[in-house]
C-alpha positions as CSV (number, residue, x, y, z in Angstrom):
1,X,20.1,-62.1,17.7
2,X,19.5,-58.5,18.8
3,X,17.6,-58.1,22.1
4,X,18.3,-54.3,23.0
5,X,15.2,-52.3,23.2
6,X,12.5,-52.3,25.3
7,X,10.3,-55.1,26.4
8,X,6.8,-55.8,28.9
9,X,6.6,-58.8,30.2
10,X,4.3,-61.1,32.5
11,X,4.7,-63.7,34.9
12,X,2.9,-66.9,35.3
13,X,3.2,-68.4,39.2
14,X,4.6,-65.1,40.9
15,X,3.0,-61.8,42.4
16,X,4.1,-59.4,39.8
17,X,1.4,-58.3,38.1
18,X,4.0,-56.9,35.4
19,X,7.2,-55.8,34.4
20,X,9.6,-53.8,32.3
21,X,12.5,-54.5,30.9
22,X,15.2,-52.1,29.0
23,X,18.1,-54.3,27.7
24,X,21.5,-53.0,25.8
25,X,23.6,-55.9,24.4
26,X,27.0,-55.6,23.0
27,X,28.0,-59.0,21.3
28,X,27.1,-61.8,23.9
29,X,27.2,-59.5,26.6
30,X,23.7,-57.8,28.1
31,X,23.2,-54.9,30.5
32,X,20.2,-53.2,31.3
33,X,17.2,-53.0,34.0
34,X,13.9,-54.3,35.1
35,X,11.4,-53.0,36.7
36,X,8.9,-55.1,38.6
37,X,4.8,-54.1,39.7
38,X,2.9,-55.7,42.9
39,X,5.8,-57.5,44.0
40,X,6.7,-55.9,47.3
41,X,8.5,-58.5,48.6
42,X,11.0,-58.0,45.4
43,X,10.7,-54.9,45.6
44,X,9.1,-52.9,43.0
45,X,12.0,-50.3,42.1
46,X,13.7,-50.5,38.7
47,X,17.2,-52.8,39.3
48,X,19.7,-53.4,37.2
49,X,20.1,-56.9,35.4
50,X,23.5,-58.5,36.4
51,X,25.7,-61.0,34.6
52,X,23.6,-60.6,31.4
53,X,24.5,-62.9,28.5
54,X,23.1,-63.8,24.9
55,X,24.1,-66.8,23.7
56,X,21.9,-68.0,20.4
57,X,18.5,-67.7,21.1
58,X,19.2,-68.0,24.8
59,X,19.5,-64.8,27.1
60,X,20.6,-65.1,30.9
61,X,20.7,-62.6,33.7
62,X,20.0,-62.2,37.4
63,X,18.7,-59.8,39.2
64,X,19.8,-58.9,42.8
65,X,16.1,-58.0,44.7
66,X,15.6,-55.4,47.7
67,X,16.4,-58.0,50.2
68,X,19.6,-58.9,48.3
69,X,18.3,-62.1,47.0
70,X,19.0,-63.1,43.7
71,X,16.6,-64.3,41.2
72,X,17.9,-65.9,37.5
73,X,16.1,-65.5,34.7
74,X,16.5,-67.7,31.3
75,X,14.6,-66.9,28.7
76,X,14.6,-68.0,24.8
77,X,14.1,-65.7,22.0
78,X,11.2,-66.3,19.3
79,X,11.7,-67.1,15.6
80,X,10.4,-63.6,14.5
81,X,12.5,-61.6,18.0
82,X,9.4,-60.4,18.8
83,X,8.9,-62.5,21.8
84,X,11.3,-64.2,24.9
85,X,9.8,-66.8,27.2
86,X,11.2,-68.8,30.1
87,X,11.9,-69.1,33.8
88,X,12.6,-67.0,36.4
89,X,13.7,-68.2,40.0
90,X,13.2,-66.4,43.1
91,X,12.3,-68.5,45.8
92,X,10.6,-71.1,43.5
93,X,10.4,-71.3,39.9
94,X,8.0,-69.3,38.1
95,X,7.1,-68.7,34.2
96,X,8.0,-66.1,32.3
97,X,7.0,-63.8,28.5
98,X,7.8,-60.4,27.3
99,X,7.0,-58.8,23.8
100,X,8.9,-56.4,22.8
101,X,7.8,-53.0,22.6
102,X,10.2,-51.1,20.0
């Protein structure tokens, strides 16, 4: 599975009111950024995704936010790719989707 491209997503349980996300993958391996909206304790700044991996359906980062707290994000990839869904975690857990744009 391919998730490079470009992605919106929305959060279920959290302030952000949305987000973007531009990922690059290279084998299992995933780089890339997200960029948070309404979330000032987060910080709403585009940061770059850390320790991204793809591993099946499965995709795994964390994100380091503007007080230097880490939040992890696991998300599974839909059927058709057009879709990932999951959890984040940043000082509670907190659901997760993003579509892919392109």
């Amino acid at each position: 599975i391919d998730v490079s491209g470009n992605w919106t997503g929305e959060c279920f349980g959290c302030a952000a009111r949305a987000f973007t996300l531009k990922l690059a993958q290279n084998g299992i391996d995933l780089t890339g950024a997200i960029k948070t909206e309404s979330t000032p304790n987060f910080g709403d700044d585009e940061k770059q995704i850390l320790d991204g991996k793809v591993s099946g359906n499965k995709v795994i980062f964390q994100v380091k936010g503007a007080p230097g707290d880490m939040s992890e994000v696991e998300l599974t990839v839909s059927r058709n790719r057009k879709t990932m869904s999951g959890y984040g975690y940043y000082r509670g857990s907190f659901g997760l989707k993003f579509t892919r744009v392109d």
